[in-house]
Backbone atoms as SQL, in Angstrom:
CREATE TABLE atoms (id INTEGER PRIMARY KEY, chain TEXT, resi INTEGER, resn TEXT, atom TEXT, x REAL, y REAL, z REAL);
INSERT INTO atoms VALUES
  (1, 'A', 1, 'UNK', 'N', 70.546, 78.733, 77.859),
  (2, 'A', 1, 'UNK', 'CA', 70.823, 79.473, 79.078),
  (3, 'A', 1, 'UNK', 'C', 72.286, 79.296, 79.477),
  (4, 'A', 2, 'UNK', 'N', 72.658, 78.038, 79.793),
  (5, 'A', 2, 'UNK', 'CA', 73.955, 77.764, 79.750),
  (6, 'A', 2, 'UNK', 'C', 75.429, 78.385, 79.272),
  (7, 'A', 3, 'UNK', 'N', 74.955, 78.234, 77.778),
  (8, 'A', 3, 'UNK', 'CA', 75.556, 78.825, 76.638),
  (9, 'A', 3, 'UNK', 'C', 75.549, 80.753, 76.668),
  (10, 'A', 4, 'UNK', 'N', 74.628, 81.082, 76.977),
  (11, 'A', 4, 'UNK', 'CA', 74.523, 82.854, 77.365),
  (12, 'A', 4, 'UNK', 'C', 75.340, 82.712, 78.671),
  (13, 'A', 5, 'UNK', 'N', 75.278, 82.249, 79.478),
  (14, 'A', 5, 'UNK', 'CA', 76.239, 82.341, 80.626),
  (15, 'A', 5, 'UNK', 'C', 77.674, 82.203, 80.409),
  (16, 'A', 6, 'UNK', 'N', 78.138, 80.572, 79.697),
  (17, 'A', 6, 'UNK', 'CA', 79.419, 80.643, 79.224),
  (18, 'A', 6, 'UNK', 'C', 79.872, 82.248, 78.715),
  (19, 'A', 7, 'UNK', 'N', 78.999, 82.483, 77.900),
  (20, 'A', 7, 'UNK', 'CA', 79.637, 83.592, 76.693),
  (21, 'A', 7, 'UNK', 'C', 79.904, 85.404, 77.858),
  (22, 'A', 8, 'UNK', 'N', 78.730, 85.152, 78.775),
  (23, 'A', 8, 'UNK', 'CA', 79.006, 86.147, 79.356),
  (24, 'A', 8, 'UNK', 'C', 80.211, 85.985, 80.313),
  (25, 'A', 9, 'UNK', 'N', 80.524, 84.986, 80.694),
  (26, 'A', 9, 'UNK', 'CA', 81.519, 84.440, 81.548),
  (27, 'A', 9, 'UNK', 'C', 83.030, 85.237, 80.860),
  (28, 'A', 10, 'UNK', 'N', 82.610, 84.333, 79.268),
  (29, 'A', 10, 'UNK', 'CA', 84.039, 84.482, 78.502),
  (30, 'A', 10, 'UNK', 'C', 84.794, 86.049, 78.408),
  (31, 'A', 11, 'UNK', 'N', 83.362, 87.154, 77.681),
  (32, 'A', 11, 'UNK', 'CA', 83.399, 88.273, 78.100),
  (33, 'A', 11, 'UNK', 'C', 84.029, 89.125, 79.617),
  (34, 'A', 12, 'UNK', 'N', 83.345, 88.766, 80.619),
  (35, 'A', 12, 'UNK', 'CA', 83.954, 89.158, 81.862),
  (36, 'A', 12, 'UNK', 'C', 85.742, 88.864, 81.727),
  (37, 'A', 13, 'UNK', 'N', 85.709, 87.965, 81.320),
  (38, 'A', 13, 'UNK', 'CA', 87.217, 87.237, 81.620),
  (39, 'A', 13, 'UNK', 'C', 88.200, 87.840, 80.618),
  (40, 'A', 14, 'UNK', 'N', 87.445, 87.924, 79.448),
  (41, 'A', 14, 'UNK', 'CA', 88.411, 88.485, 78.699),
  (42, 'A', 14, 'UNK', 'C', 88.419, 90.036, 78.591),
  (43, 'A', 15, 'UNK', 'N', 87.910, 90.726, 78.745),
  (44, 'A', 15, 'UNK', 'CA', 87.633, 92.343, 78.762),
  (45, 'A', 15, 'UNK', 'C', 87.936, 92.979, 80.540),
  (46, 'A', 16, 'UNK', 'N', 88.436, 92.077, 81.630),
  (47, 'A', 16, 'UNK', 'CA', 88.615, 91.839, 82.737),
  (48, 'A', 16, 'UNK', 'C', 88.881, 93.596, 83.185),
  (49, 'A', 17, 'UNK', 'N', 90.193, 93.804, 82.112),
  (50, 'A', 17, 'UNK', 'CA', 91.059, 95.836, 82.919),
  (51, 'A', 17, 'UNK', 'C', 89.878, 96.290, 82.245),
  (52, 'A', 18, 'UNK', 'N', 89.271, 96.633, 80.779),
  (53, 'A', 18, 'UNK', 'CA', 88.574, 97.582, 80.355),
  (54, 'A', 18, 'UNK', 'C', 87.915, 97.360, 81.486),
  (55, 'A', 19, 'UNK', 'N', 87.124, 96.887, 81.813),
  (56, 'A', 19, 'UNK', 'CA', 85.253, 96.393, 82.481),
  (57, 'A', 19, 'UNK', 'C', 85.961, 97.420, 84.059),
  (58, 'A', 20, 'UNK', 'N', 87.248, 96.624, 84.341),
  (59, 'A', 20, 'UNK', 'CA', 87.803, 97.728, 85.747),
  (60, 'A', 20, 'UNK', 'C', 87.749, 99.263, 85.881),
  (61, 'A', 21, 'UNK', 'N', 88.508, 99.028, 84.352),
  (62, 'A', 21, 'UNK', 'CA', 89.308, 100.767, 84.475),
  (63, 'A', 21, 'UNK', 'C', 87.364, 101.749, 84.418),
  (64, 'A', 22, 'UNK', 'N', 86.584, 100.590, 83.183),
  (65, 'A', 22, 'UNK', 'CA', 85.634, 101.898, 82.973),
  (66, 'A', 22, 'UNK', 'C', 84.740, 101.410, 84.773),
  (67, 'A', 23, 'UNK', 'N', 84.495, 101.040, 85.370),
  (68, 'A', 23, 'UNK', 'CA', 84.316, 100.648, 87.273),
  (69, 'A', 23, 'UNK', 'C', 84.814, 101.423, 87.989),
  (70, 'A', 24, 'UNK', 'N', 86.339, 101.820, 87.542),
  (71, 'A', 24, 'UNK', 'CA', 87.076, 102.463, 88.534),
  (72, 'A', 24, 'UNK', 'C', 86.504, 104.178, 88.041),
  (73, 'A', 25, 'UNK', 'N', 86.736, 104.240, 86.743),
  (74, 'A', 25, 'UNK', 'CA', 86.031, 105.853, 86.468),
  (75, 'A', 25, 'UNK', 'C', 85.174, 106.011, 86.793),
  (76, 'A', 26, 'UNK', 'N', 84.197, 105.396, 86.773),
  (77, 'A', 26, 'UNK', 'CA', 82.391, 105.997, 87.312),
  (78, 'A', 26, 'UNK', 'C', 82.825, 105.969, 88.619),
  (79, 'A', 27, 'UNK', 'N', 83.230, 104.837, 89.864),
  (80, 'A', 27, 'UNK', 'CA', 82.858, 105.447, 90.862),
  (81, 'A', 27, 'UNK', 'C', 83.970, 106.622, 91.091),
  (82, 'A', 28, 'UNK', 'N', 85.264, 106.817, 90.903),
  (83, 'A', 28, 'UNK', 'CA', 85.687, 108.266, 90.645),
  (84, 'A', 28, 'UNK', 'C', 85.047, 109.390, 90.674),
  (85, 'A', 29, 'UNK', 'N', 83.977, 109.579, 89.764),
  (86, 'A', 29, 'UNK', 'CA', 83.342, 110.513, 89.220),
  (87, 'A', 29, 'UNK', 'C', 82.647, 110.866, 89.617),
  (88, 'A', 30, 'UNK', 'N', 81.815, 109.428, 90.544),
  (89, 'A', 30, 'UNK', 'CA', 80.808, 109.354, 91.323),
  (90, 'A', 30, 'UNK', 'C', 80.806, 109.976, 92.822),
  (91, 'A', 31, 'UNK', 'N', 82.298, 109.683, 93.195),
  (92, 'A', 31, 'UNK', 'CA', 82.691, 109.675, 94.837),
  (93, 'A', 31, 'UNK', 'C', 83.084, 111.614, 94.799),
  (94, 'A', 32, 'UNK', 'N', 83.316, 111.613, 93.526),
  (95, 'A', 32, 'UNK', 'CA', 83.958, 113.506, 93.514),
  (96, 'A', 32, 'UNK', 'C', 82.481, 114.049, 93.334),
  (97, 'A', 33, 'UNK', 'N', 81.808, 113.946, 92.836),
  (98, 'A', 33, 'UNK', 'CA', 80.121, 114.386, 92.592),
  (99, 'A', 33, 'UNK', 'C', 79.482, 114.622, 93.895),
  (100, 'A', 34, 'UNK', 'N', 79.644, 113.219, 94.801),
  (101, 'A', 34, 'UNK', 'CA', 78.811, 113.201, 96.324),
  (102, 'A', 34, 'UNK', 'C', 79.408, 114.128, 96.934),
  (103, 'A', 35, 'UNK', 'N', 80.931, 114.659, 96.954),
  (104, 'A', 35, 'UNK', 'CA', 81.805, 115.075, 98.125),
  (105, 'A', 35, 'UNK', 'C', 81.405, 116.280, 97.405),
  (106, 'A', 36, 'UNK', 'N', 81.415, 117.021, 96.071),
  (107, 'A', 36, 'UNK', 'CA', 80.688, 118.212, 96.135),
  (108, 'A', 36, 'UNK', 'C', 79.324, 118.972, 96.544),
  (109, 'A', 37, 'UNK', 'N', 78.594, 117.728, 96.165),
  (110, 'A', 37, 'UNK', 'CA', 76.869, 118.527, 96.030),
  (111, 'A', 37, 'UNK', 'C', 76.468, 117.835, 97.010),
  (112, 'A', 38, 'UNK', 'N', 76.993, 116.447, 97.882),
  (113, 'A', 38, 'UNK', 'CA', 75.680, 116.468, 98.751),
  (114, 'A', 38, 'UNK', 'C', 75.771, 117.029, 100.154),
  (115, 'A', 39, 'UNK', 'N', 75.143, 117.554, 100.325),
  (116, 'A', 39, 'UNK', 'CA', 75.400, 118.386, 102.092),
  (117, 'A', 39, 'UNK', 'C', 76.475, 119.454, 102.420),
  (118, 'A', 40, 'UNK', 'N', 76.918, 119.109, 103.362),
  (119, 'A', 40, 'UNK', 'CA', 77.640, 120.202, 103.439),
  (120, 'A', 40, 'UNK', 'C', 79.689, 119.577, 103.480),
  (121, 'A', 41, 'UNK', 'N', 79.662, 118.596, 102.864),
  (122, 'A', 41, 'UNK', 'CA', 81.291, 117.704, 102.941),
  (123, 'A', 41, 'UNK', 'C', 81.785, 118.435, 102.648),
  (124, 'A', 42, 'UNK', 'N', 81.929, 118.964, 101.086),
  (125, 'A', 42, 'UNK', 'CA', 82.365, 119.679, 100.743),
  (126, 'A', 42, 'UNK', 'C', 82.992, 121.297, 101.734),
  (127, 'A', 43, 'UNK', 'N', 82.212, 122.219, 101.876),
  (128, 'A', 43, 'UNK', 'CA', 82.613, 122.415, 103.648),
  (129, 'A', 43, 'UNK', 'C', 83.735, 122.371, 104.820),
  (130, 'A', 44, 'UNK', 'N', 83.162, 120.841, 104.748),
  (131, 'A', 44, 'UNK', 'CA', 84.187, 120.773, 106.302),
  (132, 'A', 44, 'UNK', 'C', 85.154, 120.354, 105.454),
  (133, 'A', 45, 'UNK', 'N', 85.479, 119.755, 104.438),
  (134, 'A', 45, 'UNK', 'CA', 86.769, 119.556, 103.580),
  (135, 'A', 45, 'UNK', 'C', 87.358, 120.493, 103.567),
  (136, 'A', 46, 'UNK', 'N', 87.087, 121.835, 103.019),
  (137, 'A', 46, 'UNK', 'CA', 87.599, 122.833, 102.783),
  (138, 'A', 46, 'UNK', 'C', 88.361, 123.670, 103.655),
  (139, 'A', 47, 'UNK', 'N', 86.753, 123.850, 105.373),
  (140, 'A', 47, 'UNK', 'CA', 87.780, 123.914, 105.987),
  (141, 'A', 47, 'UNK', 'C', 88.521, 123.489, 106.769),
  (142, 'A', 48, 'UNK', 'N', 88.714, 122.016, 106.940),
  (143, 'A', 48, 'UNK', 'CA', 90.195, 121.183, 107.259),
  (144, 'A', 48, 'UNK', 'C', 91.078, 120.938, 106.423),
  (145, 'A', 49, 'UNK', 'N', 91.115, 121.731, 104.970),
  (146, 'A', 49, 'UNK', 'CA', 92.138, 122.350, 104.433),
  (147, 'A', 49, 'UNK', 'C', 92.786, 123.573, 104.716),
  (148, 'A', 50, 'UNK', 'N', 91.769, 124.628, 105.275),
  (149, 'A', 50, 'UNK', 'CA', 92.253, 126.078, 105.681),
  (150, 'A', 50, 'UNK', 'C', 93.086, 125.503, 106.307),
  (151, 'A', 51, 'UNK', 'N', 92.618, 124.748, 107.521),
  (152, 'A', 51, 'UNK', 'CA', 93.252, 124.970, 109.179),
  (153, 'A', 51, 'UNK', 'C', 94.350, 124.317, 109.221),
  (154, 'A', 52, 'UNK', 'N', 94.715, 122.819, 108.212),
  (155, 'A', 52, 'UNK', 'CA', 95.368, 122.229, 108.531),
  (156, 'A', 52, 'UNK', 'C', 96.611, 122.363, 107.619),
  (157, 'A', 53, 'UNK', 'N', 96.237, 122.779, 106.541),
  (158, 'A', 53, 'UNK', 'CA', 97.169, 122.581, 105.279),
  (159, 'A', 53, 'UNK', 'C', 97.942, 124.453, 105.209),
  (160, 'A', 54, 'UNK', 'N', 97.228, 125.357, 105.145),
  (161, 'A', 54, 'UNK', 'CA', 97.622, 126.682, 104.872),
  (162, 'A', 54, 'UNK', 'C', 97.553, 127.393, 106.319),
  (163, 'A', 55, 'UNK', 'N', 96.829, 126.376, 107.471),
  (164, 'A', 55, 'UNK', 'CA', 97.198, 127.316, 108.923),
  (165, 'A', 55, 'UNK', 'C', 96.788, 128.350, 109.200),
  (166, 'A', 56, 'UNK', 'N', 95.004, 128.525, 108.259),
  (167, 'A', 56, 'UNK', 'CA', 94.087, 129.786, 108.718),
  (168, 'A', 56, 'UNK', 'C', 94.713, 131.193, 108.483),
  (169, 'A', 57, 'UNK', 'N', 95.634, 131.088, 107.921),
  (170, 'A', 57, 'UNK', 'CA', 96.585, 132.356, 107.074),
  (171, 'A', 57, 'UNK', 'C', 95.286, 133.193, 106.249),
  (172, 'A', 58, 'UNK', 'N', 95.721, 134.380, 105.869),
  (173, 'A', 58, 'UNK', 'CA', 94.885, 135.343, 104.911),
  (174, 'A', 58, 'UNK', 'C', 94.340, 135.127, 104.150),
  (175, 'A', 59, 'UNK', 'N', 92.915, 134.631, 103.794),
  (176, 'A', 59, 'UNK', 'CA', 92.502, 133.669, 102.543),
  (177, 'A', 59, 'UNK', 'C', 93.001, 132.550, 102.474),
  (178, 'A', 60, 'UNK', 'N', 93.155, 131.724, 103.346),
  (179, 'A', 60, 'UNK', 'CA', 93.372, 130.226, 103.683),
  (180, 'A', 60, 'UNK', 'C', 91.910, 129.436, 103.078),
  (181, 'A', 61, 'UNK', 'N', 91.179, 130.146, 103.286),
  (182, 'A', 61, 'UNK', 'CA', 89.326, 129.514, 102.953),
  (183, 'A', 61, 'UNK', 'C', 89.483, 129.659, 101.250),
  (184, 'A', 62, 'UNK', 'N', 89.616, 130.940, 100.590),
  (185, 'A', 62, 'UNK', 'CA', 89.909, 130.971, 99.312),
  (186, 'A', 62, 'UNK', 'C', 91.327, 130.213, 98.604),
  (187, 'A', 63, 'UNK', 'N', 92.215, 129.998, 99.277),
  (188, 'A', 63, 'UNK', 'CA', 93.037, 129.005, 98.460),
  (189, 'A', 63, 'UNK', 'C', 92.522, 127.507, 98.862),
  (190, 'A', 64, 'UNK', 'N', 92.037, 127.173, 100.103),
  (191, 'A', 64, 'UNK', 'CA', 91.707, 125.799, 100.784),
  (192, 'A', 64, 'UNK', 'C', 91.022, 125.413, 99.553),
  (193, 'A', 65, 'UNK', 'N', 89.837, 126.737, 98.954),
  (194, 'A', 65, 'UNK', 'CA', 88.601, 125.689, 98.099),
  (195, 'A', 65, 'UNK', 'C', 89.567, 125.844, 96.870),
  (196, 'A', 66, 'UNK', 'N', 90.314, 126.426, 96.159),
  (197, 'A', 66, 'UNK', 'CA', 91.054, 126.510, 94.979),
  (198, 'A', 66, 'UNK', 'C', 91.844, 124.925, 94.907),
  (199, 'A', 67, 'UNK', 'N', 92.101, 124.951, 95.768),
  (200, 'A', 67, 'UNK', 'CA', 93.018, 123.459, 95.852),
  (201, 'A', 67, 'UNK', 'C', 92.349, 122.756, 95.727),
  (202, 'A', 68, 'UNK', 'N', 91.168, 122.863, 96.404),
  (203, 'A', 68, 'UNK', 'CA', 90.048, 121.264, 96.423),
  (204, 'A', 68, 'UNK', 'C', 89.296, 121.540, 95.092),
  (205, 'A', 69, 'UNK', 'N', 89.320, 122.730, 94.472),
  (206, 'A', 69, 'UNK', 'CA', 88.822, 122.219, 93.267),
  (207, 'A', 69, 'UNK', 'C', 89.528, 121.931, 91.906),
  (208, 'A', 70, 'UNK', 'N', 90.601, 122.325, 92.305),
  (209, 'A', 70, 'UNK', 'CA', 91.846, 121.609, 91.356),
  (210, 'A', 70, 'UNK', 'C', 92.061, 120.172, 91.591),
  (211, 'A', 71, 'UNK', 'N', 91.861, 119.268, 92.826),
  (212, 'A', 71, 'UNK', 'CA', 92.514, 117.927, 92.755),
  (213, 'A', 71, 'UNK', 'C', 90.673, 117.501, 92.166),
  (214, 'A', 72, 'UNK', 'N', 89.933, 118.176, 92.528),
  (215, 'A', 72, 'UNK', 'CA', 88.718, 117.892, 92.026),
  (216, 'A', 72, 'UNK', 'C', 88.499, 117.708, 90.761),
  (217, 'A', 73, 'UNK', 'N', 89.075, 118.520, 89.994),
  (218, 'A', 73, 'UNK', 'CA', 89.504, 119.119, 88.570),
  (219, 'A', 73, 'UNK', 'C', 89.960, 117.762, 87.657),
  (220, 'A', 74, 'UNK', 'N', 91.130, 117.282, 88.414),
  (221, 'A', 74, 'UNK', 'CA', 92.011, 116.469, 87.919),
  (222, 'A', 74, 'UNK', 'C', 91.482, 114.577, 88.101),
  (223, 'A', 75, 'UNK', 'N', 90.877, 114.655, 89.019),
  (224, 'A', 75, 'UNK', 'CA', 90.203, 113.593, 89.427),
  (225, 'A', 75, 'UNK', 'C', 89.134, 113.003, 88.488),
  (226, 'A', 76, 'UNK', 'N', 88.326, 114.235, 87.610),
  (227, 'A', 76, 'UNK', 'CA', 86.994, 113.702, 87.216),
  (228, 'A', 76, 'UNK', 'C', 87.798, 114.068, 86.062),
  (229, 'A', 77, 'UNK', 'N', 88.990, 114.586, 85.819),
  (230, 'A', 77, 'UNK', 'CA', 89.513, 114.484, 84.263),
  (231, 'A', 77, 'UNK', 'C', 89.916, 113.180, 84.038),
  (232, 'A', 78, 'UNK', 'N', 90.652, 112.944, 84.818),
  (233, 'A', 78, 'UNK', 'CA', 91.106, 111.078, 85.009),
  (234, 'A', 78, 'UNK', 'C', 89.823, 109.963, 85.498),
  (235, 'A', 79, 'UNK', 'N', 89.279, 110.594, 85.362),
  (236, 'A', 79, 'UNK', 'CA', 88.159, 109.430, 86.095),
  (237, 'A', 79, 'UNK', 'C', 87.359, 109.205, 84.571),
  (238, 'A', 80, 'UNK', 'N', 87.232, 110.813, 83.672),
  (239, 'A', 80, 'UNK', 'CA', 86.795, 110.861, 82.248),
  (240, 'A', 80, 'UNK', 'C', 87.052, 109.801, 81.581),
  (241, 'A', 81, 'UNK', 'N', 88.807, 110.262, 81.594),
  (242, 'A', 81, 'UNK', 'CA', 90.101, 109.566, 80.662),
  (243, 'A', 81, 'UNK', 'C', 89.768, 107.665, 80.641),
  (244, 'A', 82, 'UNK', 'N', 89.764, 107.408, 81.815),
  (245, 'A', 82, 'UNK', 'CA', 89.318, 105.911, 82.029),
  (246, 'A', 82, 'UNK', 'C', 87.927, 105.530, 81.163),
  (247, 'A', 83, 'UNK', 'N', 87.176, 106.408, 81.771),
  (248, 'A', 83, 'UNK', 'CA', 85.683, 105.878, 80.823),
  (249, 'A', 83, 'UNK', 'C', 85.615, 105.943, 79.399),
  (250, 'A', 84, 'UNK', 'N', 86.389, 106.661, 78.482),
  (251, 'A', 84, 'UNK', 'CA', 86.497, 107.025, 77.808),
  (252, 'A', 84, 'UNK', 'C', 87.437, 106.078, 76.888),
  (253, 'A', 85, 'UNK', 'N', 88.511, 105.653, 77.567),
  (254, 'A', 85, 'UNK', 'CA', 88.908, 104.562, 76.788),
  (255, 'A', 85, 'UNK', 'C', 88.761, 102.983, 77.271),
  (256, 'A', 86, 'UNK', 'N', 88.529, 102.779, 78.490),
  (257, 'A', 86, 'UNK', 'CA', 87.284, 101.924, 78.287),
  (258, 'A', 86, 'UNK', 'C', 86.500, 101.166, 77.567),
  (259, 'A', 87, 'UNK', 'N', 85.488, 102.376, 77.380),
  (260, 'A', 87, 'UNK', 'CA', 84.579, 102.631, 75.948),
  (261, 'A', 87, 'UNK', 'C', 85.431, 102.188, 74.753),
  (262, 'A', 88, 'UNK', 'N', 86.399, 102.647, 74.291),
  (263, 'A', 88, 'UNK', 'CA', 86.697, 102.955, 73.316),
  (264, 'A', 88, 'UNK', 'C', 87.546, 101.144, 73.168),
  (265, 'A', 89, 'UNK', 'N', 87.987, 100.837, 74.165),
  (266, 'A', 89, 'UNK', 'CA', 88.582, 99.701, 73.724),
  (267, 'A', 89, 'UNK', 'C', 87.480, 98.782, 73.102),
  (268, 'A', 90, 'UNK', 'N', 86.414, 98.384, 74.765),
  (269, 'A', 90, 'UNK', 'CA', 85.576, 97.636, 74.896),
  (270, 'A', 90, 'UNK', 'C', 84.473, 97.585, 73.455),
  (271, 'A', 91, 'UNK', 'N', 84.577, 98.611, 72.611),
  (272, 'A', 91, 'UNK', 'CA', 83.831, 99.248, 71.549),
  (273, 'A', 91, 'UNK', 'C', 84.457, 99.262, 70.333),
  (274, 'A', 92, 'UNK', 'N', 85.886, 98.328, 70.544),
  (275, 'A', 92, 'UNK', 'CA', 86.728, 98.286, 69.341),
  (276, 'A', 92, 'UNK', 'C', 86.393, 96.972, 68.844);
């Protein structure tokens, strides 16, 4: 028992950024997932992007969500990128 603990210990300690970076991607991925699909966030995000960012201008609602789904875009691409090598280290 001991000995499985050391070893998992050693692991944690030594794999310390992979074990982060692939931590930091899931909840990334995770936190952009909730803010789309659950309820209505997504929404009021969007429009306290109209109002605040583009100033309720002509299609302020259609660029507000274009924007939010571009940093959205880029977020779960980088949130990928992390899990992915991660994986790939932690798996080397």
């Amino acid at each position: 028992m001991a000995a499985s603990l050391h070893a998992l210990v050693n692991y944690i300690a030594y794999y310390l950024q992979p074990l982060l970076g692939l931590l930091a991607g899931v909840l990334l991925i995770g936190a952009i997932a909730f803010v789309n699909w659950y309820g209505t966030i997504k929404q009021h995000i969007v429009a306290w992007i109209s109002s605040n960012v583009f100033r309720g201008h002509i299609e302020s609602e259609v660029s507000a969500d274009g924007l939010f789904m571009a940093v959205s875009g880029f977020g779960v691409m980088f949130g990928g990128l992390w899990i992915v090598l991660a994986m790939l280290y932690l798996t080397h």
